[in-house]
VOBA-815474 format. One record per atom (N, C-alpha, C): residue number from 1; residue in one letter; y, z, x. Coordinates in pm, whole numbers, plus 50000, padded with zeros to 5 digits. Each point is the difference from the previous one (the first is absolute). Example, Ala and Ser with C-alpha at 12.3 -4.5 7.8 and 13.67 -1.06 7.14 Angstrom:
2
+-----+----+-------+-------+-------+
:   i : aa :     v :     w :     u :
+-----+----+-------+-------+-------+
:   1 :  A : 49431 : 50780 : 51319 :
:   1 :  A : 50119 : 50000 : 49911 :
:   1 :  A : 50120 : 50000 : 50090 :
:   2 :  S : 50105 : 49928 : 49965 :
:   2 :  S : 50119 : 50006 : 50082 :
:   2 :  S : 50109 : 50073 : 49923 :
+-----+----+-------+-------+-------+
END
This chain:
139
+-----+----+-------+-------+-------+
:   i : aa :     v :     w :     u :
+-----+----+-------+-------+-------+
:   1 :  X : 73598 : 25308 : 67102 :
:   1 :  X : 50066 : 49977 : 50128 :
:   1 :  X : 50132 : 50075 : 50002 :
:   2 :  X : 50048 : 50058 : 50130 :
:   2 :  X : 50076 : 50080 : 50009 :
:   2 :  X : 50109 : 49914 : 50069 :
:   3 :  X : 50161 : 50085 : 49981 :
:   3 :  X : 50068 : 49884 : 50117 :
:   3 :  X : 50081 : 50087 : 50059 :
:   4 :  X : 50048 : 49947 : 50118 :
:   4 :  X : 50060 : 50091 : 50112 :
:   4 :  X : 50127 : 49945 : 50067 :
:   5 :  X : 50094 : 50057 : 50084 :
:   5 :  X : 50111 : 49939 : 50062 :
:   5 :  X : 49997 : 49996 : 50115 :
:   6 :  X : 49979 : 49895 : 50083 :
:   6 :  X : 50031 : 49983 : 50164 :
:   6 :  X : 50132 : 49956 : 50049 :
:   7 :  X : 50068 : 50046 : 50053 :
:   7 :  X : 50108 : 49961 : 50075 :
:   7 :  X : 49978 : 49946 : 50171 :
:   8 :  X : 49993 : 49899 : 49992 :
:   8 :  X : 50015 : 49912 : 50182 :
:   8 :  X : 50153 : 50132 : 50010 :
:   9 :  X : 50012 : 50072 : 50087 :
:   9 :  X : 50093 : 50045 : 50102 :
:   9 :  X : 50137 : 49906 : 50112 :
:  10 :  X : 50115 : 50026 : 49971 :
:  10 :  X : 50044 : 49953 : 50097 :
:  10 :  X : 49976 : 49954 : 50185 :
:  11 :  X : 49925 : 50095 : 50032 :
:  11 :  X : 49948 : 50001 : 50104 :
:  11 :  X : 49886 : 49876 : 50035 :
:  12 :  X : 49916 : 50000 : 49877 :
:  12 :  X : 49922 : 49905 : 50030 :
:  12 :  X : 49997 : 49879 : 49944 :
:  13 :  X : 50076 : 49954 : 49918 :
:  13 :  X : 50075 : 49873 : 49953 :
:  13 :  X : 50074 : 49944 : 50158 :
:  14 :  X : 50055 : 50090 : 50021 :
:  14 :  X : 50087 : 49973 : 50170 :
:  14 :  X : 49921 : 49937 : 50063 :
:  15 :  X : 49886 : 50057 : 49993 :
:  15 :  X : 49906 : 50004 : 50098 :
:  15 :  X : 49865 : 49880 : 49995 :
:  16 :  X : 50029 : 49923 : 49844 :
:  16 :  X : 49951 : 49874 : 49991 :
:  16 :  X : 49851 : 50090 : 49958 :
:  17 :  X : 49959 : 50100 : 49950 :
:  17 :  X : 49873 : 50047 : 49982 :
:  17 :  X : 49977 : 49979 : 49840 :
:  18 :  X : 50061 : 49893 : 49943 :
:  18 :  X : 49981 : 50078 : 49844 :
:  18 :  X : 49860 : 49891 : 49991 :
:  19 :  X : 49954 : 49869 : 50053 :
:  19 :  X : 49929 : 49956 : 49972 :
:  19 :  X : 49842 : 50080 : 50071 :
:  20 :  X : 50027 : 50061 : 50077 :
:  20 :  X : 49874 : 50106 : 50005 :
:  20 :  X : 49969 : 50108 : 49953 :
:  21 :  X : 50087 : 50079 : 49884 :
:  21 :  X : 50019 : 50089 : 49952 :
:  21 :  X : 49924 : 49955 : 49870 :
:  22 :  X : 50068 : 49871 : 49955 :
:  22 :  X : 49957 : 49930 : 49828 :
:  22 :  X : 49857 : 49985 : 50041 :
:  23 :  X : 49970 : 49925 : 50102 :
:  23 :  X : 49849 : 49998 : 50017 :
:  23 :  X : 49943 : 50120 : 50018 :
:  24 :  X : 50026 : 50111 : 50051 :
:  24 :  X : 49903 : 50111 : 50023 :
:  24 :  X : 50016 : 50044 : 49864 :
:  25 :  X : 50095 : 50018 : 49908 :
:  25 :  X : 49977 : 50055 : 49843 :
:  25 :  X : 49917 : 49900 : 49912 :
:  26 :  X : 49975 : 49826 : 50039 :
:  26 :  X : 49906 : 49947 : 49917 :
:  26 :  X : 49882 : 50029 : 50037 :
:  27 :  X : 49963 : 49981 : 50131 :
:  27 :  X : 49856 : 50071 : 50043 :
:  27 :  X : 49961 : 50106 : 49993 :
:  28 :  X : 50090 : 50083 : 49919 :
:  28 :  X : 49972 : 50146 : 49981 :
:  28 :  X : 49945 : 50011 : 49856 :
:  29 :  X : 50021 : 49868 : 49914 :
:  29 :  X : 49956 : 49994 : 49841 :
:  29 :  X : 50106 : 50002 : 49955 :
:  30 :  X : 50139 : 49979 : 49979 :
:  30 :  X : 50108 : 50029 : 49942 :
:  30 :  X : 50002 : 49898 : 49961 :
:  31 :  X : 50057 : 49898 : 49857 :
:  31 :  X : 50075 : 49914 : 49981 :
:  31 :  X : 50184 : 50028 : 49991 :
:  32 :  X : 50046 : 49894 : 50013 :
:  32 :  X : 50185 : 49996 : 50061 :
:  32 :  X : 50024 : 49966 : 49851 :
:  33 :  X : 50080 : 50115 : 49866 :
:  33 :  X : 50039 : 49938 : 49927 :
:  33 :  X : 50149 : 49951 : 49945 :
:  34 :  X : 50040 : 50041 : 50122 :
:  34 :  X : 50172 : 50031 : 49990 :
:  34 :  X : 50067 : 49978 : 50139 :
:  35 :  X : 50054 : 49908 : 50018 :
:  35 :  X : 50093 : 49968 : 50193 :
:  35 :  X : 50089 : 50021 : 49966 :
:  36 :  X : 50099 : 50087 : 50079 :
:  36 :  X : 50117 : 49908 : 50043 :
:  36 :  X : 50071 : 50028 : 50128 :
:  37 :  X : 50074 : 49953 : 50088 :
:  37 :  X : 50082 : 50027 : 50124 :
:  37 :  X : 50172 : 50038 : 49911 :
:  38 :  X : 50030 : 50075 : 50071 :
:  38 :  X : 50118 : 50043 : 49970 :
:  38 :  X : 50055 : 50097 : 50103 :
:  39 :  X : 50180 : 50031 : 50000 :
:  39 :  X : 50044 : 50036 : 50063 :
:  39 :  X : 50086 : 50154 : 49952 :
:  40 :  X : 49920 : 50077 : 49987 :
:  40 :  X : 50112 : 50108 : 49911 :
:  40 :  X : 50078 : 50061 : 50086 :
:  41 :  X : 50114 : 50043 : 49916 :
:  41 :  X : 50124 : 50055 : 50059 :
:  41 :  X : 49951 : 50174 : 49963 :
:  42 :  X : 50136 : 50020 : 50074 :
:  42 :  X : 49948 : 50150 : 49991 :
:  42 :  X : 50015 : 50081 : 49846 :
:  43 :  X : 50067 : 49942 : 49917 :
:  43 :  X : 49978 : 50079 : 49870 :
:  43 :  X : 49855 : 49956 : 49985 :
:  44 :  X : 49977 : 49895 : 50003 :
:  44 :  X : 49822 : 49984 : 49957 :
:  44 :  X : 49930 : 50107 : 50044 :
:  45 :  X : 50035 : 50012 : 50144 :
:  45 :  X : 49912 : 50055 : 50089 :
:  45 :  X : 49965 : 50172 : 49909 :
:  46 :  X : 50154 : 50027 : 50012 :
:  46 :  X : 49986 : 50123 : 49937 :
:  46 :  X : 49925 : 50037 : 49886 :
:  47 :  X : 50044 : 49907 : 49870 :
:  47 :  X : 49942 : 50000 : 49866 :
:  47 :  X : 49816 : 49969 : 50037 :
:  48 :  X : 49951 : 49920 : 50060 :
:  48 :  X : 49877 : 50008 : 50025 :
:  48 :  X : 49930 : 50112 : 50074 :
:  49 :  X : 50077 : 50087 : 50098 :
:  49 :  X : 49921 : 50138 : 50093 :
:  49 :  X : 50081 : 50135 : 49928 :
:  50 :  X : 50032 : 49956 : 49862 :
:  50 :  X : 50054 : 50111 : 49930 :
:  50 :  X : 49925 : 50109 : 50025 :
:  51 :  X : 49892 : 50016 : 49948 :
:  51 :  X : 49897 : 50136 : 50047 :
:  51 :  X : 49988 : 50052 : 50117 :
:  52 :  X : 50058 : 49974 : 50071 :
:  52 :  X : 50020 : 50042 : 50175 :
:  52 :  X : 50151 : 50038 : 49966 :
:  53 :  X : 50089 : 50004 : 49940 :
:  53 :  X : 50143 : 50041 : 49990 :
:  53 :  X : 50002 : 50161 : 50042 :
:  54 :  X : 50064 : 50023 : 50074 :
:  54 :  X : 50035 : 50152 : 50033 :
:  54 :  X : 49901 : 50024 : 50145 :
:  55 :  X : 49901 : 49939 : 50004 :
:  55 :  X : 49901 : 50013 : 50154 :
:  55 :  X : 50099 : 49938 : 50157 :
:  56 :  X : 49963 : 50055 : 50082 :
:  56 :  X : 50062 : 49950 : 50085 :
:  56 :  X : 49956 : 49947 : 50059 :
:  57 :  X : 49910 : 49838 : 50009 :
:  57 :  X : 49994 : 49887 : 50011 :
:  57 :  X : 50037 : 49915 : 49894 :
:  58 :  X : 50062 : 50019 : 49888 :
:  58 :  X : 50049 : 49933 : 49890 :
:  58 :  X : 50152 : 49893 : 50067 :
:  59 :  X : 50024 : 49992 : 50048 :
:  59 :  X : 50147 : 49963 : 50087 :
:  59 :  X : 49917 : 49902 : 50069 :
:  60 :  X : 49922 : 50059 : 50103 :
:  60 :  X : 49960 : 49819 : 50070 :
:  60 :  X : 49912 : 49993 : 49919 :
:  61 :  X : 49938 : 50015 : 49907 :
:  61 :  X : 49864 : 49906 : 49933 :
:  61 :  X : 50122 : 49883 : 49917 :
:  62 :  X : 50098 : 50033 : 49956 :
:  62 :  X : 50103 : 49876 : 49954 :
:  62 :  X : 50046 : 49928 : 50081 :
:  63 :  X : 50046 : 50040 : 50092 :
:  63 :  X : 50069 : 49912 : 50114 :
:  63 :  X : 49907 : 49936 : 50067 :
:  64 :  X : 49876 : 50023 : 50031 :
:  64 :  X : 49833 : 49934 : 50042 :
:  64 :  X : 49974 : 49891 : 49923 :
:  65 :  X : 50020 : 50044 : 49852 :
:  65 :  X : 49892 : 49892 : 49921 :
:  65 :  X : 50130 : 49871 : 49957 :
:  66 :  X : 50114 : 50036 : 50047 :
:  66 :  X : 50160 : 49942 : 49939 :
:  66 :  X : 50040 : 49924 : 50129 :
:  67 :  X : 49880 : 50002 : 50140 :
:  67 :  X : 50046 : 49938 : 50076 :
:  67 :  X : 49971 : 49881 : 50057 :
:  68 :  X : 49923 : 49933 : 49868 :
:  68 :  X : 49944 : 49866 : 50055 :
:  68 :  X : 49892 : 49967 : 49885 :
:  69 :  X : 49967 : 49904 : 49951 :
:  69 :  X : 49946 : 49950 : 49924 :
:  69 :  X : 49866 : 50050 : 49978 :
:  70 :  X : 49907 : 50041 : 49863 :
:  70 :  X : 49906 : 50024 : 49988 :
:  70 :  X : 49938 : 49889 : 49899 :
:  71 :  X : 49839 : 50041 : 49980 :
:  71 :  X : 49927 : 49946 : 49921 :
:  71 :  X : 49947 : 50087 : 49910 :
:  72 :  X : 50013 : 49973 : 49875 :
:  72 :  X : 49976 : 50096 : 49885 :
:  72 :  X : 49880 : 49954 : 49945 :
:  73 :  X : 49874 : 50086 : 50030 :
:  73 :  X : 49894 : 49931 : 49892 :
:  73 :  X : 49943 : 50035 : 49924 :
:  74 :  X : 49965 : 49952 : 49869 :
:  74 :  X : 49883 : 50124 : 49918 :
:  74 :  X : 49862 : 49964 : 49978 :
:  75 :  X : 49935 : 50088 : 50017 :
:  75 :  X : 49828 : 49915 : 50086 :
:  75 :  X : 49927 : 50097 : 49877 :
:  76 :  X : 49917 : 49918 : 49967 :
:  76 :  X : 49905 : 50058 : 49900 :
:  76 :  X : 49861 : 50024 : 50058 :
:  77 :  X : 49926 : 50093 : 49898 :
:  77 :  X : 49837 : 50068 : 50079 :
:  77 :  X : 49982 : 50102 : 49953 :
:  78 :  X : 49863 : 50064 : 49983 :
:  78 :  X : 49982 : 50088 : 49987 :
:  78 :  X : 50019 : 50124 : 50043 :
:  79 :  X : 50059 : 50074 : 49915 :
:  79 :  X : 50034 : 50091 : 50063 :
:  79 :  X : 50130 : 49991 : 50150 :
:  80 :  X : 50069 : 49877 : 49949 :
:  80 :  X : 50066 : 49990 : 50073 :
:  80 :  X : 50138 : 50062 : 50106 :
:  81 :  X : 50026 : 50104 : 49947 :
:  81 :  X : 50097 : 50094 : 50039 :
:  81 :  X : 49947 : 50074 : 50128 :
:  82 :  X : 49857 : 50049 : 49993 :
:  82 :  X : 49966 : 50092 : 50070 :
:  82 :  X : 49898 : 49860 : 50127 :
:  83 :  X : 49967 : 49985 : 49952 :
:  83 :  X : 49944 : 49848 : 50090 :
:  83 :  X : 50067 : 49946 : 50082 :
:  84 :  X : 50145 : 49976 : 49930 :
:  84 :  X : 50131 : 49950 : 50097 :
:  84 :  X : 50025 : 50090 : 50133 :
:  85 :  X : 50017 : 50102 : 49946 :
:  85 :  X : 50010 : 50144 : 50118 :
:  85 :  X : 49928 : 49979 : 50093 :
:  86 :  X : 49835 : 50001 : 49988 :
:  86 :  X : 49935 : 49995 : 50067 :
:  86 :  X : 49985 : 49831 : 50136 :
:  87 :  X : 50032 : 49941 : 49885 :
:  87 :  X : 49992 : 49872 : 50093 :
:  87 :  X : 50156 : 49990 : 50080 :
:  88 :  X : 50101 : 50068 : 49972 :
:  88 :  X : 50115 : 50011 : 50123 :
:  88 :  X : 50023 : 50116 : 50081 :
:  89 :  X : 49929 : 50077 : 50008 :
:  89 :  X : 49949 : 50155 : 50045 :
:  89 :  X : 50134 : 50062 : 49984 :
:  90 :  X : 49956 : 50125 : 50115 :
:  90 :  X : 50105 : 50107 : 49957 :
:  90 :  X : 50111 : 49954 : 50071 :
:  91 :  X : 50126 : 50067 : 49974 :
:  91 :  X : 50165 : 50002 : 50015 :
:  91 :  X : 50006 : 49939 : 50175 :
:  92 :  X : 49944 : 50120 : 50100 :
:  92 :  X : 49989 : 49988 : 50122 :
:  92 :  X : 49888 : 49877 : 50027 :
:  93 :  X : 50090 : 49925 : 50074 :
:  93 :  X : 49906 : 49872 : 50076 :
:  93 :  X : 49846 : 50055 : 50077 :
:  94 :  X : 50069 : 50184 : 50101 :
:  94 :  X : 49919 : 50031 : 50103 :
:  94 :  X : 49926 : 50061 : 49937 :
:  95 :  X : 49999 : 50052 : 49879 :
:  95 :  X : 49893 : 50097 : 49899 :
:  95 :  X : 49926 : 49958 : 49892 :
:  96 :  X : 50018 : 49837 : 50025 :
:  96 :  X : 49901 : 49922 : 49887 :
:  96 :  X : 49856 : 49913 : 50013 :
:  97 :  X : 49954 : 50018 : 49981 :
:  97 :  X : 49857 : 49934 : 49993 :
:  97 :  X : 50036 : 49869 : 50054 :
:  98 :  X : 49863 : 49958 : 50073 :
:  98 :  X : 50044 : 49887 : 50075 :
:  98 :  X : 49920 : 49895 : 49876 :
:  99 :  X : 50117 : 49893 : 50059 :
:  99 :  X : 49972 : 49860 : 49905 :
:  99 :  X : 50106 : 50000 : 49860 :
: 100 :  X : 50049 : 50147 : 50003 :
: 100 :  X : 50101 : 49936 : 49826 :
: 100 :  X : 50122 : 49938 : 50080 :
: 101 :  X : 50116 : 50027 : 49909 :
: 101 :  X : 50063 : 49863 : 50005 :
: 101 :  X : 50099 : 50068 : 50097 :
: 102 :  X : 49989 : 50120 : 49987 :
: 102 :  X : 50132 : 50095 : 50068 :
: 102 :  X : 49940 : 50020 : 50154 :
: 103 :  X : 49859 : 50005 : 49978 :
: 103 :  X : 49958 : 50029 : 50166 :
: 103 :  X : 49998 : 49890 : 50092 :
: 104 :  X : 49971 : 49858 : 49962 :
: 104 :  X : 50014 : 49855 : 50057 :
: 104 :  X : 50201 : 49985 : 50035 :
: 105 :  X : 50074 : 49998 : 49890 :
: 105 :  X : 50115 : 49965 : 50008 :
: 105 :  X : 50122 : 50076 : 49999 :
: 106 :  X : 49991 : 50145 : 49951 :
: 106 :  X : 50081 : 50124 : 50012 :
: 106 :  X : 50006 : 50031 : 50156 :
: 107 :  X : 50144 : 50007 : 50035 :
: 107 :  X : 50063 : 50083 : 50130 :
: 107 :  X : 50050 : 50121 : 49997 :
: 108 :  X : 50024 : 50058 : 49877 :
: 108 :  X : 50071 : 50169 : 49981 :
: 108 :  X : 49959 : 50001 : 49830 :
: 109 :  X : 50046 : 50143 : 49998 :
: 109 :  X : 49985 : 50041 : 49875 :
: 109 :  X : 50091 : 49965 : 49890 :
: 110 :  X : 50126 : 49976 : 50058 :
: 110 :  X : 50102 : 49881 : 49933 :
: 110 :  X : 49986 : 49867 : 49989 :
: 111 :  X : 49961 : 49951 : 50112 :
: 111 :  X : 49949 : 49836 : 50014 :
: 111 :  X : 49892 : 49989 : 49958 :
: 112 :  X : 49921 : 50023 : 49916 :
: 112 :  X : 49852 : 50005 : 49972 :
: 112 :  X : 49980 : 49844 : 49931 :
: 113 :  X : 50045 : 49940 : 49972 :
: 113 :  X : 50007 : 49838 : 49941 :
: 113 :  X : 50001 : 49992 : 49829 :
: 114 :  X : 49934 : 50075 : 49940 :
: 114 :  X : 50010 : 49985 : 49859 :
: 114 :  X : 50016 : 50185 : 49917 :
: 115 :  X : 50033 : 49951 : 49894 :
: 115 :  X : 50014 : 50098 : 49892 :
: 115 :  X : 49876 : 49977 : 49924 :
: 116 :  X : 49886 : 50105 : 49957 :
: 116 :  X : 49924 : 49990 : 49853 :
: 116 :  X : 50039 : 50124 : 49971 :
: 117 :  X : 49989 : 49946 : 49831 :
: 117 :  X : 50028 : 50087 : 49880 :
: 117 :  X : 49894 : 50127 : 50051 :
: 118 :  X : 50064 : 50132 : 49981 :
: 118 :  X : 49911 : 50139 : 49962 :
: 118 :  X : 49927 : 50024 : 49864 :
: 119 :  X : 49889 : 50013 : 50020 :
: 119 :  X : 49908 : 49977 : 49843 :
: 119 :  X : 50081 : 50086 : 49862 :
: 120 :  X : 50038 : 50165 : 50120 :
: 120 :  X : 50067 : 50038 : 49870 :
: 120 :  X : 50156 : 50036 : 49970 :
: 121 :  X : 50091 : 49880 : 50075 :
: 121 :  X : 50143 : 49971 : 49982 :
: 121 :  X : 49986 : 49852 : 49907 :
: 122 :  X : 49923 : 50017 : 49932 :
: 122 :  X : 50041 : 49848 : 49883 :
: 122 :  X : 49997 : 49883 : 50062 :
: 123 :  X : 49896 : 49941 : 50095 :
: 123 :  X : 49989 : 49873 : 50021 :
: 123 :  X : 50076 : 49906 : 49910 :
: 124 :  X : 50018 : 49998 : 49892 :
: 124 :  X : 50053 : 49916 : 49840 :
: 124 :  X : 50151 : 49974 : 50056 :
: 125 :  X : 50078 : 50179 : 50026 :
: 125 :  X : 50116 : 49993 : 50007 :
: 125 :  X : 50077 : 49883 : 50127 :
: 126 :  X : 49893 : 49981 : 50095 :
: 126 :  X : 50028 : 49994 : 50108 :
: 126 :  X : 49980 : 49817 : 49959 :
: 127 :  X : 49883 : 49934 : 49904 :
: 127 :  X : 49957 : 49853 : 50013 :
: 127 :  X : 50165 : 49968 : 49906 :
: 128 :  X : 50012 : 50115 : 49890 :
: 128 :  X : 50119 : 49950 : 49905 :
: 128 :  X : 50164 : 50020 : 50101 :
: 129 :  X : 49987 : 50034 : 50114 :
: 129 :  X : 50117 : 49972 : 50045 :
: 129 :  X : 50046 : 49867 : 50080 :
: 130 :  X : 49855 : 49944 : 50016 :
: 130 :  X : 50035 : 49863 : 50030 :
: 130 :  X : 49929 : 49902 : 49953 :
: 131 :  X : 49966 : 50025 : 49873 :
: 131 :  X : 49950 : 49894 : 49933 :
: 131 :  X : 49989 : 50027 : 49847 :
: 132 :  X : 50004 : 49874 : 49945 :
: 132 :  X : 50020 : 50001 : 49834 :
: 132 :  X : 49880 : 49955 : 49981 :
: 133 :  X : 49935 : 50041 : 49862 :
: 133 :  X : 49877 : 49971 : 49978 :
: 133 :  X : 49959 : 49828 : 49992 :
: 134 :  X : 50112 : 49952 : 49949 :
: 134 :  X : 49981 : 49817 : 49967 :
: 134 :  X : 49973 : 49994 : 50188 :
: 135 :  X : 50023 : 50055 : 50073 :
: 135 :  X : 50017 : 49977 : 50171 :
: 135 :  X : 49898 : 49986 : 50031 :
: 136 :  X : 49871 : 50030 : 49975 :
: 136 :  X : 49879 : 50059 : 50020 :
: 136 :  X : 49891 : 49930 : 49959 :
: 137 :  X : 49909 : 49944 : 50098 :
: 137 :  X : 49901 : 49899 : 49975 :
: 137 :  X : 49867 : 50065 : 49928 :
: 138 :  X : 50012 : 49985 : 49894 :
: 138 :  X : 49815 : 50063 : 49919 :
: 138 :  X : 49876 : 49938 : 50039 :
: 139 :  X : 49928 : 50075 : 50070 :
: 139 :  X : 49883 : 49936 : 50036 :
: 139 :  X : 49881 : 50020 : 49869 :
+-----+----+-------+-------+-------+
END
């Protein structure tokens, strides 16, 4: 079993969607092995979209994700990194397959409602920035 990082989005925490989001990733086969809600500030913000540093959406992707409370999760499955992707589609709400999580609840390409890990930016790096291994439920 593989494990992966979902981030609930400011936008849609706002927006009271996280309990249809958790359900569309359990009915997708995922188990939830890691929660938490939290509020990061903008050094978080930064130290977590480090790999976007120097791009020019790097500035609001901190001030976005630093502006209101998210949900941090790490969901286990096969092959879970690339599975995740698929079950929250692509970046653009208007250019994603209908039924993932971004085409139901995404309004822009900024507001899209959640973050998943990229299979090959270190899913790991991304579960170990908000979670410690004792954190983490073993199924």
């Amino acid at each position: 079993m593989d494990r992966t990082l979902l981030i609930i989005k400011p936008d849609a925490v706002k927006r009271n969607l996280t309990g249809n989001i958790l359900k569309h990733i359990v009915d997708a086969g995922f188990k939830i092995t890691g929660m938490k809600m939290i509020w990061p500030d903008k050094e978080m913000g930064g130290k977590f979209y480090e790999i976007h540093k120097g791009k020019d959406f790097y500035s609001w992707l901190v001030e976005f994700i630093s502006s209101g409370p998210i949900v941090a999760c790490c969901l286990q499955s096969p092959d879970a990194p690339k599975k995740l992707r698929e079950v929250v589609g692509a970046t653009d709400p208007k250019k994603t397959a209908p039924g993932t999580i971004r085409n139901l609840y995404g309004t822009s390409v900024g507001e899209n409602v959640v973050h998943a890990s990229a299979p090959d930016e270190n899913p790991q790096r991304e579960i170990d920035f908000f979670f410690s291994e004792k954190e983490l439920f073993k199924y």
